[in-house]
VMD Tcl script that draws the C-alpha trace (Angstrom):
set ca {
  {44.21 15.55 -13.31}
  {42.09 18.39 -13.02}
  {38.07 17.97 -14.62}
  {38.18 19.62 -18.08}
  {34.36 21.36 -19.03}
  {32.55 19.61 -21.78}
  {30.96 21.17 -24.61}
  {27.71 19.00 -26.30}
  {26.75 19.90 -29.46}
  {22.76 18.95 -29.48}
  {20.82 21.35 -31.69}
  {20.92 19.11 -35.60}
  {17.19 18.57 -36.60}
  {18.23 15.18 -37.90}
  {16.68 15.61 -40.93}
  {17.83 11.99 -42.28}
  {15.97 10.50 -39.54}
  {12.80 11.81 -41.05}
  {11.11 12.51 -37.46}
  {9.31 15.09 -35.73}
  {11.20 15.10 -32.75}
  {14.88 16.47 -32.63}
  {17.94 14.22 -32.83}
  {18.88 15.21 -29.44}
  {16.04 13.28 -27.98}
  {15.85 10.33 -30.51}
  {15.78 6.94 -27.68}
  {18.66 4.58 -27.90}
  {18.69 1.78 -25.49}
  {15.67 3.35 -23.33}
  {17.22 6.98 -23.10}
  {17.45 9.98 -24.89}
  {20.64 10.21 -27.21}
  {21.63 13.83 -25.36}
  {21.23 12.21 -22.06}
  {23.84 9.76 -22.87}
  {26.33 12.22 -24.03}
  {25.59 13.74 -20.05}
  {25.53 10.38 -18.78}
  {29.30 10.00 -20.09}
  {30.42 13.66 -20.30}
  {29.49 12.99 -15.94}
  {31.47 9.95 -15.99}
  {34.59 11.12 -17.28}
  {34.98 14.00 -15.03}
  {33.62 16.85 -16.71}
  {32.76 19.58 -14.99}
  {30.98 22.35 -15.90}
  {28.92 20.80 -18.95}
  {27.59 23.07 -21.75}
  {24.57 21.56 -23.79}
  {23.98 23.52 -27.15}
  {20.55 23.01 -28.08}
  {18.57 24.20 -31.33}
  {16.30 22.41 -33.01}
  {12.71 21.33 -30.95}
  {14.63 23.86 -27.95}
  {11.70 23.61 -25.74}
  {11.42 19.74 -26.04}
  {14.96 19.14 -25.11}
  {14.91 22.02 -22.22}
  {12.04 19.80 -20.66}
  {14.31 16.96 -20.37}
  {17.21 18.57 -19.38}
  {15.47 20.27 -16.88}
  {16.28 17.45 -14.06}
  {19.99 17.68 -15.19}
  {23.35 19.74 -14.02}
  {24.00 21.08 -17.34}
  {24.16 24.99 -18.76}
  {21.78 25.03 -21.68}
  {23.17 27.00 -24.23}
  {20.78 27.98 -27.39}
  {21.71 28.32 -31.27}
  {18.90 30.31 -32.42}
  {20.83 30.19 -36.15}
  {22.34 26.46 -36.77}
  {25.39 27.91 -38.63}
  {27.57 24.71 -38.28}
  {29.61 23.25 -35.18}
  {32.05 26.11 -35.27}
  {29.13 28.35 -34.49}
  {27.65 26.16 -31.81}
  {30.51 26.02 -29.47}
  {30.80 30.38 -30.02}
  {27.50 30.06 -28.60}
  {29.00 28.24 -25.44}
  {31.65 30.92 -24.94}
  {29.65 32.87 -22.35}
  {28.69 29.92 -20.57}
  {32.49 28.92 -20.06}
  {33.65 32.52 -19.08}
  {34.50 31.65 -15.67}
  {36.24 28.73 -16.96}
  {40.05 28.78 -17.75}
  {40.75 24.56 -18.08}
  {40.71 22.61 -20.90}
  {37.32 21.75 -22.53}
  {36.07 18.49 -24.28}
  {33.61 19.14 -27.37}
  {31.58 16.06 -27.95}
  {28.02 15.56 -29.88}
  {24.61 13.86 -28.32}
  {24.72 11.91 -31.67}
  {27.79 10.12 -30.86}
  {26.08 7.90 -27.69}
  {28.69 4.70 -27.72}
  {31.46 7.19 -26.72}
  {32.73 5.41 -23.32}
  {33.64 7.49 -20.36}
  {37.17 6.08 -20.50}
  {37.93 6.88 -24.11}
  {36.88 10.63 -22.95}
  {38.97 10.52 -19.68}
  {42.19 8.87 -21.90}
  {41.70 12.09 -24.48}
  {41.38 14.59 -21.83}
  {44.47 13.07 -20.07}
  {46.82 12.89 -23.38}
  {45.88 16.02 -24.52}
  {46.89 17.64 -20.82}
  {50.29 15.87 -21.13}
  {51.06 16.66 -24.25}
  {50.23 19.91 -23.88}
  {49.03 20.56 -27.13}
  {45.97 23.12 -27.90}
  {43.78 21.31 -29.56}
  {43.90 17.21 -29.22}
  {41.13 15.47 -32.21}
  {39.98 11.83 -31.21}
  {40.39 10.22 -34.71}
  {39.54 6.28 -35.62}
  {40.35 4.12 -39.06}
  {37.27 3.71 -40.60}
  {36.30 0.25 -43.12}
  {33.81 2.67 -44.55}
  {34.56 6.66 -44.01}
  {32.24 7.77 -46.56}
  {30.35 11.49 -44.85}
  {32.51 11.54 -42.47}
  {35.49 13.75 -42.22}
  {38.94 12.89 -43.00}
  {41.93 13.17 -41.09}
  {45.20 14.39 -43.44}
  {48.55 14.43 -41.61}
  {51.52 16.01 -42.89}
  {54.75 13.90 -44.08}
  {56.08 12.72 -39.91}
  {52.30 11.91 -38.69}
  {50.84 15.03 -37.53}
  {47.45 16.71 -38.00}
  {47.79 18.93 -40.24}
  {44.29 19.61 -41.52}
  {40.19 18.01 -41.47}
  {38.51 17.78 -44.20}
  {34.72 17.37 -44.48}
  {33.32 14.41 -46.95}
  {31.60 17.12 -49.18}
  {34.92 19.28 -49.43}
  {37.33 16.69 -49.88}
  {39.06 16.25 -53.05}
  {39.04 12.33 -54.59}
  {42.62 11.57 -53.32}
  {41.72 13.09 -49.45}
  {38.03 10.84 -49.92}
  {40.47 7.62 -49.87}
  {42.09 8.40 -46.15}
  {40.23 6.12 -44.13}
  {41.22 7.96 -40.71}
  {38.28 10.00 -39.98}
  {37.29 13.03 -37.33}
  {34.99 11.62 -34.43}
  {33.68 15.05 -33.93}
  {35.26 14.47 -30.49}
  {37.88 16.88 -29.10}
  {39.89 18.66 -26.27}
  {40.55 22.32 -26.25}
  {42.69 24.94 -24.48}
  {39.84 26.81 -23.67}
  {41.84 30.31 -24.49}
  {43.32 29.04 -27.49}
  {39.81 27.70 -28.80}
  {38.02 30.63 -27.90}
  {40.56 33.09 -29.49}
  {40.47 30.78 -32.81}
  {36.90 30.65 -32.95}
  {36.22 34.42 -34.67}
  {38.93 34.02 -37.39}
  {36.54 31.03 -38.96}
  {34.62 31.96 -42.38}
  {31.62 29.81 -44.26}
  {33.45 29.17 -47.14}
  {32.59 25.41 -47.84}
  {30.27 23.71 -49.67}
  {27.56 23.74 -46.30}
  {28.01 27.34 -46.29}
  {28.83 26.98 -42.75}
  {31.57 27.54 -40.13}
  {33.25 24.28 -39.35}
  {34.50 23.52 -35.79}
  {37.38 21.75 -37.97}
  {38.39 24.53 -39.20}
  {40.20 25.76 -35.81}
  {42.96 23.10 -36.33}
  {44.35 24.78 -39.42}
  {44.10 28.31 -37.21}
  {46.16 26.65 -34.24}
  {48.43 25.37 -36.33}
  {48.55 28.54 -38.11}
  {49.44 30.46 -34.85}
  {52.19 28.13 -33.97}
  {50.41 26.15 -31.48}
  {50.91 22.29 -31.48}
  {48.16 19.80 -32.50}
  {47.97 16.02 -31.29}
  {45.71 13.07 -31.46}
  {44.06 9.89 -30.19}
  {43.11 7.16 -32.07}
  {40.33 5.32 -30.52}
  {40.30 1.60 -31.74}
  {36.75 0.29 -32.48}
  {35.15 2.74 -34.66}
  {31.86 1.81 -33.69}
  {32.26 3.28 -30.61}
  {32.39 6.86 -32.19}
  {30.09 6.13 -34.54}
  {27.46 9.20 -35.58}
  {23.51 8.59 -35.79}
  {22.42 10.14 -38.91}
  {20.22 7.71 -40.54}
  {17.28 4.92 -38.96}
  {20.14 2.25 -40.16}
  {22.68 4.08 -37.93}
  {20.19 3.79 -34.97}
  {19.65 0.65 -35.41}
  {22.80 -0.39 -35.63}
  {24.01 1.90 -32.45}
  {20.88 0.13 -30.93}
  {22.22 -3.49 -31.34}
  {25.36 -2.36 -29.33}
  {24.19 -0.62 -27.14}
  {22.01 -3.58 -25.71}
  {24.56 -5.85 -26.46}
  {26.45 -3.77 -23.76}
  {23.51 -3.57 -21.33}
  {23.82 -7.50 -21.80}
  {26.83 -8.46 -21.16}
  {27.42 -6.29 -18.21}
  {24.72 -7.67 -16.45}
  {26.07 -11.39 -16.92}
  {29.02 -9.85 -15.85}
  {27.48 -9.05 -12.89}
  {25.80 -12.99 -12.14}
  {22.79 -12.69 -14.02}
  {21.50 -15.25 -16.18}
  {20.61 -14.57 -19.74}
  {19.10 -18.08 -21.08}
  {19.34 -16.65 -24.71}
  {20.87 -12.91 -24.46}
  {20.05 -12.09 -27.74}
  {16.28 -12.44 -27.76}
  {16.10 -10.12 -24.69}
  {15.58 -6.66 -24.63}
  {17.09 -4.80 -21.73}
  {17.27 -1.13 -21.49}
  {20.34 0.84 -20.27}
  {18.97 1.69 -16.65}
  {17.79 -1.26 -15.79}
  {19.12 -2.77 -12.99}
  {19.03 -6.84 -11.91}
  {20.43 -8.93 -9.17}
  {22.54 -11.95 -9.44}
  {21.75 -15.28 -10.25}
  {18.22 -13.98 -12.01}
  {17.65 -15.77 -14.66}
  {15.54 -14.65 -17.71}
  {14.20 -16.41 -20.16}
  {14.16 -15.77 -23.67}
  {11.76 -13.08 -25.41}
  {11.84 -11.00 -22.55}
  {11.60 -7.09 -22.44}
  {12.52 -4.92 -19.23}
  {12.40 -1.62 -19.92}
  {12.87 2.23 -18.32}
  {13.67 2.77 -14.46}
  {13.36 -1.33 -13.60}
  {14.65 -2.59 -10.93}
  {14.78 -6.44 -10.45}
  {16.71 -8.27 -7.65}
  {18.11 -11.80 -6.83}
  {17.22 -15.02 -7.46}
  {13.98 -14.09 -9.65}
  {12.65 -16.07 -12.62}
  {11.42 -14.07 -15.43}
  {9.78 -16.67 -18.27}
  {9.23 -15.97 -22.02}
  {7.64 -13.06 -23.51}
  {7.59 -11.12 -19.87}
  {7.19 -7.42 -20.42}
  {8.49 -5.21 -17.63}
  {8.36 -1.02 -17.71}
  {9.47 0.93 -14.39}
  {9.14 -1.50 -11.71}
  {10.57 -2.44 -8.56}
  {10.85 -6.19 -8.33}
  {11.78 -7.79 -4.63}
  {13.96 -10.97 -4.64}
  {12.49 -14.21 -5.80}
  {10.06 -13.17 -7.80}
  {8.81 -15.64 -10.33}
  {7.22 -13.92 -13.38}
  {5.57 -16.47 -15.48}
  {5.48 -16.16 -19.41}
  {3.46 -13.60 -21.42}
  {3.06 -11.57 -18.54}
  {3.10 -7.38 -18.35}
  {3.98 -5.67 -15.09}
  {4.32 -1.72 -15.38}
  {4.97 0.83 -13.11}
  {4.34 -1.38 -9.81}
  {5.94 -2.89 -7.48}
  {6.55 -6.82 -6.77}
  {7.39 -7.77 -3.12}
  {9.30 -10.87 -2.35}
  {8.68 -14.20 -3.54}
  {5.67 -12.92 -5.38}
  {4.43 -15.58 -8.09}
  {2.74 -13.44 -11.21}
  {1.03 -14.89 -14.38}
  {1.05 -16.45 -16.82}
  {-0.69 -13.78 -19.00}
  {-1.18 -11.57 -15.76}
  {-1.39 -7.79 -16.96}
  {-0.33 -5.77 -13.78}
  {-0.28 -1.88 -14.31}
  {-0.50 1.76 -12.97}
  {1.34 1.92 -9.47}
  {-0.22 -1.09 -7.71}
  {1.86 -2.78 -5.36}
  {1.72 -6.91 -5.05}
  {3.17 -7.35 -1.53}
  {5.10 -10.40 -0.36}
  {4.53 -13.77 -1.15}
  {0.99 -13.13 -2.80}
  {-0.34 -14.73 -6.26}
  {-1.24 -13.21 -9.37}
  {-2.48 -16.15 -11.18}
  {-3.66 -16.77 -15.38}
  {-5.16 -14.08 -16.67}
  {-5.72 -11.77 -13.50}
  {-5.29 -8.00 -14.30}
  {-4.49 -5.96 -11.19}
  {-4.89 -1.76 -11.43}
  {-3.87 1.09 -8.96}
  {-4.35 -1.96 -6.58}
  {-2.64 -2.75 -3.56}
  {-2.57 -6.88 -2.92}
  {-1.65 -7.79 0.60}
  {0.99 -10.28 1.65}
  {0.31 -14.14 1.19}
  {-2.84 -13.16 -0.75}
  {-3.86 -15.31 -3.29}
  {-5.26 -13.87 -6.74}
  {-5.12 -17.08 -9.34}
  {-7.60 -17.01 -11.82}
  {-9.28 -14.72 -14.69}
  {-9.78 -11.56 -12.39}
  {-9.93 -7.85 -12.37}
  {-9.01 -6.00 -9.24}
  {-9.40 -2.45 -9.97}
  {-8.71 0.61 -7.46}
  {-8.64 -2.56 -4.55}
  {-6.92 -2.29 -0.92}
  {-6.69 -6.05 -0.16}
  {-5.40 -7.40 2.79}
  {-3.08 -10.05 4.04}
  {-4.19 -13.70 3.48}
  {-7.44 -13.21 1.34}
  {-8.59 -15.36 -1.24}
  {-9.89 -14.04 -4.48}
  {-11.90 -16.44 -6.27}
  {-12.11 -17.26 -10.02}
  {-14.03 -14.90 -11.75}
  {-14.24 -11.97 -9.51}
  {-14.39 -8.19 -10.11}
  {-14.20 -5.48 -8.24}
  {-16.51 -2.78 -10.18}
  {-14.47 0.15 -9.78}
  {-16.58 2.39 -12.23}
  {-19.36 3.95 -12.72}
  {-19.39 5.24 -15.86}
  {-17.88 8.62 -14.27}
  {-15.73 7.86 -11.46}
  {-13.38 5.53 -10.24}
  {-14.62 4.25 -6.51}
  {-12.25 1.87 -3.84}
  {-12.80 -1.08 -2.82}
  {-11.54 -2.13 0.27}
  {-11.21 -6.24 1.35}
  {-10.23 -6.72 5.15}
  {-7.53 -9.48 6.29}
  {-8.70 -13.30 5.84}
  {-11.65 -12.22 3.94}
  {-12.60 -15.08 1.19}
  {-14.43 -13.74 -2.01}
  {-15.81 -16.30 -3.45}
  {-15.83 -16.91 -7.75}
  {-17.41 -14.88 -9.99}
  {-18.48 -12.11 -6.93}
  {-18.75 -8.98 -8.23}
  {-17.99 -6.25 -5.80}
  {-19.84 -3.23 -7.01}
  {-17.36 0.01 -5.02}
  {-17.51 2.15 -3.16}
  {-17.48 -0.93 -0.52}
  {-15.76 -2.56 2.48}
  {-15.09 -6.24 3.14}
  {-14.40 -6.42 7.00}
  {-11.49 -9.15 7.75}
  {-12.56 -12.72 7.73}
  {-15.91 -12.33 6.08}
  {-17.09 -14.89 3.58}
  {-18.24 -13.44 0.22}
  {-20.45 -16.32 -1.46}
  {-19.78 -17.52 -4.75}
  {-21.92 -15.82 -7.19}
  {-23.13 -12.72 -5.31}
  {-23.32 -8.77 -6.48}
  {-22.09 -7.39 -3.14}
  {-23.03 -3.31 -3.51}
  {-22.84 -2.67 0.41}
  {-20.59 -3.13 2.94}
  {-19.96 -6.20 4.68}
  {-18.89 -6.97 8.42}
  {-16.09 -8.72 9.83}
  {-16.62 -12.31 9.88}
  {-20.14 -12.16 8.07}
  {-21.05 -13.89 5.35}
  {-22.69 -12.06 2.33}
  {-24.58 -14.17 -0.09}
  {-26.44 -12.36 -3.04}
  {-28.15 -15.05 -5.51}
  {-31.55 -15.85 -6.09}
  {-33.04 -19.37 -5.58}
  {-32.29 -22.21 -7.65}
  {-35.18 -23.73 -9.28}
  {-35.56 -26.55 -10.96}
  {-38.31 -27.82 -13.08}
  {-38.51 -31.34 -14.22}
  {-38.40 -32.44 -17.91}
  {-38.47 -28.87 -18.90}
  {-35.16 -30.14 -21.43}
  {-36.97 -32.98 -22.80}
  {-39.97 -31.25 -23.71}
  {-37.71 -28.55 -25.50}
  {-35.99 -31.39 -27.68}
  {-38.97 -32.78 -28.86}
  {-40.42 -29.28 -29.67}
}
mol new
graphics top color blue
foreach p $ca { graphics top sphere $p radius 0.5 }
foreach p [lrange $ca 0 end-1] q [lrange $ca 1 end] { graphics top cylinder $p $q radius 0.2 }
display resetview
């Protein structure tokens, strides 16, 4: 079957949603509502894809601007039927059948698009409308067929008289063209409706009108072409979404101890037999692979997880990377691009920035390693900072092989701990130390006898 183009219609304010960004880049499940209308649009075949932008234009531009799209804008929002004339131009070396979808319509699956694009082709009708029964149809509008079954007209919510209001079949605002006959349909549309507007819907009647044959395909589960107009629509395309995202991963071996409680977003990828425990939250670009453990209350944001990897509860890890058979947390906070290399040890309460940790490096309790190259096999005490700051810039530290930093050292950067040195317990280390030196910085103990009895009987 040859690719048909696609058409997405992305330039509604959203006005219902009451934000100040566009609809077009209102998240669902992680990602930008337009960029799953691409995402499918991609996966169904389509080939060239028009996006018709409007409303925030340069918002939208910025993150299309990594995609294989033609950006089409509607300066004037004058209704669907206007939006894809805008697209015209943008299709004039294109002679195929076209797909018209919307970003707010993100459940759409790839199939349902490649199964309309396919009967419409065979049938060889002009225009081919993706309709679905409806329990509640009310805004959306309504598919009337003539006495034996066939489209004869669409009628929008606001324009539809009380007995057309009770049709439950309803336009998905989902279609395939003849890309002539569209095109040659599209000037003979006028704005007289209650929106004042030129309807894309509108186009059937004209077809029909000039003889040409109209079909359609009824797509069962109407929540899979179900619009985003309001927050309760979000929310609601939101729950399915991720209940998607979840049960394609367990699908694929991993183990969801309670899959509701977790929060997985659409890109996220994870290896089999993970299992994850409930409360958890992986998020953006993550990548997680086997046989990792991720406890309760975990937070994860664009990281790159090894195999093995236990990630104990109430822990955060963003934008790093975990090596293999790294052991993080509990309440660990991990952040900023470091990178925890294999089998090391982020231990309670440890907080790790721009940091790389060397392999088999142990890190276990209430620490702060900040701007830190550490080496293989090092031992970071209890207690220890590195004191990355200055009050104006950020400074390195750098901690050799072997070293041992004893607790509650504070390593004042810029500074270098050779390999195998011993930092003592206690000590303010502000220069640099040799390899296989030990650095001690306390002053003398002193004790002076009775001094606490005296006190209590003062």
């Amino acid at each position: 079957m040859p690719s048909p183009a696609c058409i997405i219609l992305a330039a509604g304010e959203g006005t219902r949603l009451k934000s100040k960004y566009p609809k077009a880049l209102q998240p669902l499940c992680g990602k930008p509502l337009v960029l799953h209308a691409i995402d499918t649009a991609q996966a169904a075949g389509a080939d060239p894809i028009v996006v018709v932008i409007g409303a925030g234009a340069e918002q939208v531009q910025t993150v299309l601007a990594e995609t294989d799209v033609r950006i089409v804008y509607q300066a004037e929002r004058k209704g669907t039927g206007h939006a894809v004339m805008c697209a015209e131009e943008a299709l004039a070396d294109y002679h195929g059948d076209v797909l018209v979808t919307c970003a707010d319509i993100p459940l759409v699956r790839p199939q349902t698009l490649s199964q309309l694009a396919g009967e419409h082709l065979q049938s060889g009708a002009a225009a081919t409308v993706l309709t679905t029964i409806c329990p509640d149809p009310t805004g959306y509008g309504r598919v009337v067929r003539d006495e034996d079954g066939h489209v004869k007209q669409i009628v929008e919510h606001d324009d539809a008289d009380p007995q057309v209001q009770q049709i439950n079949e309803i336009n998905t605002s989902i279609y395939c063209f003849q890309a002539a006959a569209l095109f040659a349909a599209l000037p003979r549309l006028n704005a007289d409706n209650v929106q004042g507007e030129y309807y894309l819907t509108d186009v059937i009647p004209e077809l029909l009108d000039g003889g040409h044959t109209v079909a359609a395909v009824t797509v069962g589960d109407w929540q899979e072409v179900m619009g985003i107009n309001t927050r309760a629509q979000q929310a609601q395309a939101e729950q399915i979404a991720r209940d998607r995202v979840r049960q394609r991963l367990m699908n694929d071996g991993v183990m969801l101890m309670h899959p509701a409680s977790v929060f997985i977003d659409c890109e996220v990828q994870i290896g089999p037999d993970t299992v994850i425990w409930p409360g958890a939250v992986l998020l953006g670009q993550t990548q997680v692979g086997s046989d990792c453990v991720i406890e309760s209350n975990v937070r994860i944001e664009n990281c790159q997880i090894g195999d093995r990897v236990q990630i104990k509860h109430c822990s955060v890890v963003t934008d790093s990377r975990l090596g293999n058979e790294v052991q993080v947390g509990p309440f660990a906070h991990i952040r900023d691009n470091s990178d925890i290399r294999e089998q090391a040890r982020i231990g309670s309460y440890a907080e790790v920035v721009r940091s790389v940790v060397g392999p088999r490096t142990y890190d276990k309790h209430f620490s702060y390693l900040g701007d830190a190259q550490v080496g293989a096999d090092v031992n970071i005490g209890a207690g220890v900072i590195t004191c990355n700051y200055d009050g104006q810039t950020k400074h390195r530290t750098v901690i050799g092989d072997g070293a041992f930093v004893g607790s509650d050292a504070a390593i004042v950067a810029p500074v270098t701990i050779g390999a195998r040195a011993y930092i003592g317990a206690g000590s303010v280390i502000t220069k640099d130390v040799p390899p296989d030196a030990l650095a001690v910085s306390r002053s003398h103990q002193k004790s002076i006898e009775g001094w606490a009895k005296r006190r209590r009987e003062q």
